[in-house]
N, C-alpha and C positions, 0 to 999 in steps of 0.2 A: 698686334693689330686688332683694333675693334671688330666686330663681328654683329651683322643686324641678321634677321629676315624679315622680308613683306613676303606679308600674305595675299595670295592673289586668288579671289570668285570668280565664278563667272558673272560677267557684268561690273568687273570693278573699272574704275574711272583711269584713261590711257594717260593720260598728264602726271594722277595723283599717284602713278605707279612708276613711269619711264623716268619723270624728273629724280625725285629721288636716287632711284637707284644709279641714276647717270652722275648726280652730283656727289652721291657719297664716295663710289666707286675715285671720279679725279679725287676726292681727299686724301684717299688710301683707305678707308673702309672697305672691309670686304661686306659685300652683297648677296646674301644666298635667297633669290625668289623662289619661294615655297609655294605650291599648287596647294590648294585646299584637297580639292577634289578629284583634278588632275592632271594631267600633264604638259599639255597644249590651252590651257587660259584664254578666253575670249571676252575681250571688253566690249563692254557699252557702247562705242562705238565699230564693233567690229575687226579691232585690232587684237590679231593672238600674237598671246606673252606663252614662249616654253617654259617651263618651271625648272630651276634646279634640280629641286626634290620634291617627296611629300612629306606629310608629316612624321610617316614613320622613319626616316632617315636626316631628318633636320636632329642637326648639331644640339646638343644641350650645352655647350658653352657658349651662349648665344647673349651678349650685352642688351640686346634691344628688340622688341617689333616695332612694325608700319602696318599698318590696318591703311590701305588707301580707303576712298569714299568709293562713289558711283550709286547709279542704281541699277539692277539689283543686287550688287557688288555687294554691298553693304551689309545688306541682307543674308544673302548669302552667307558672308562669314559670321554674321551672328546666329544663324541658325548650324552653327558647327560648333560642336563638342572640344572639342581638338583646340578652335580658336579660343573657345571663352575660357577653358585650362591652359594654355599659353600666358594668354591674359592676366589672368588671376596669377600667376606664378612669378612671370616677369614682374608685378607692381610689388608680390608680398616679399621678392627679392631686390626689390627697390632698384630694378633696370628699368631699362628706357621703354615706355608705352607711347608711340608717338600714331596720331590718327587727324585723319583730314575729311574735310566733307560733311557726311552724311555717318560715317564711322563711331567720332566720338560719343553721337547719340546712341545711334542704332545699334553699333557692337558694346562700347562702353556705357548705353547709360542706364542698363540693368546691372551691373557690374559694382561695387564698393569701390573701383579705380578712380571713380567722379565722384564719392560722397566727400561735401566740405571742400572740394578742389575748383578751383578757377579753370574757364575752358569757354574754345567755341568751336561752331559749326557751321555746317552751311543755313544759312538763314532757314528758320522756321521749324527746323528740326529741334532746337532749342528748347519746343515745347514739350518733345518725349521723354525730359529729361527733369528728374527733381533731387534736391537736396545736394545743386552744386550751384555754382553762378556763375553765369552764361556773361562774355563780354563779346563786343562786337568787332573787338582785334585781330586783323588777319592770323596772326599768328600766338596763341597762346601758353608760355610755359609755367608749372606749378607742380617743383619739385622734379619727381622723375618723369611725370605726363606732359607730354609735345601736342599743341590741336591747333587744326587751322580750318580755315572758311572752306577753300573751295582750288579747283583746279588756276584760277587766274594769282592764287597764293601758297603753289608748290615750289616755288624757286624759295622765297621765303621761310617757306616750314623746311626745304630741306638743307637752306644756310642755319638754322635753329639747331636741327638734329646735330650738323657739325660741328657746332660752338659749344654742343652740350657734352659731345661725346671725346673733343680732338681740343678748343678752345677759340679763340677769338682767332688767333695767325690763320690759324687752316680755315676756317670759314670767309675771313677775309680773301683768302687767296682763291675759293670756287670763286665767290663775290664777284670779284675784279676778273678774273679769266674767263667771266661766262657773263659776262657787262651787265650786270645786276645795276640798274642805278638809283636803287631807293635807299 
């Protein structure tokens, strides 16, 4: 069984967290929401996520992260230690970095995870970011890195995550079960 975790700030974006983890979850991926900071996660809008774990009890056989967006979600976990060695580790072991929003800038685009790599974000944050190229594709993949726009492009990024990680049948099959019609 695949094995991801998202990482969750406080302030990270309620869509670019709950989709995910609900879609990967019907594929058969296992799901481990990890707190940054801690336990009971409060987004952007209000809504608290309990966490699994934290960092110091997250699995190291781990195929993939999720950096959702939000603000100050985003922030958040780029101002964490913890995340940007996560980061770094998953891409130099060539696993899944997959990030939505405000993320791929703001966590990954001090990071060598974007240099030379195709990606996007949510509008405008594009500009934090130098020595990748930015496309205006809801959903963008290049190589082991997953990026997308924004919370109206989570069902999307997380049919990507499971084409990437399970193949086309399994993604098809959240797809059609969860009336995707694009």
């Amino acid at each position: 069984m695949k094995k991801l975790a998202i990482l969750l700030a406080v302030g990270f974006e309620e869509i670019e967290a709950v989709t995910p983890i609900d879609f990967l979850r019907r594929a058969g991926i296992e799901v481990i929401v990890c707190g940054v900071n801690e336990e009971l996660v409060i987004g952007s809008h209000g809504v608290a996520i309990k966490a699994d774990c934290q960092f110091d009890s997250l699995p190291s056989d781990l195929d993939g992260i999720i950096l959702p967006g939000g603000m100050p979600g985003a922030l958040n976990l780029s101002l964490s230690n913890d995340v940007s060695k996560i980061v770094t580790n998953m891409d130099n072991d060539n696993k899944l970095v997959a990030a939505i929003c405000a993320a791929p800038a703001i966590v990954l685009g001090d990071s060598q995870v974007l240099k030379g790599k195709n990606f996007t974000c949510y509008p405008g944050f594009e500009e934090k970011v130098s020595g990748a190229n930015f496309s205006t594709d809801r959903v963008v993949q290049d190589g082991n890195l997953i990026t997308s726009r924004g919370p109206g492009s989570s069902a999307e990024f997380s049919i990507a995550i499971i084409d990437y990680l399970l193949g086309r049948e399994a993604a098809n099959f959240v797809k059609q079960s969860t009336l995707q019609n694009w």
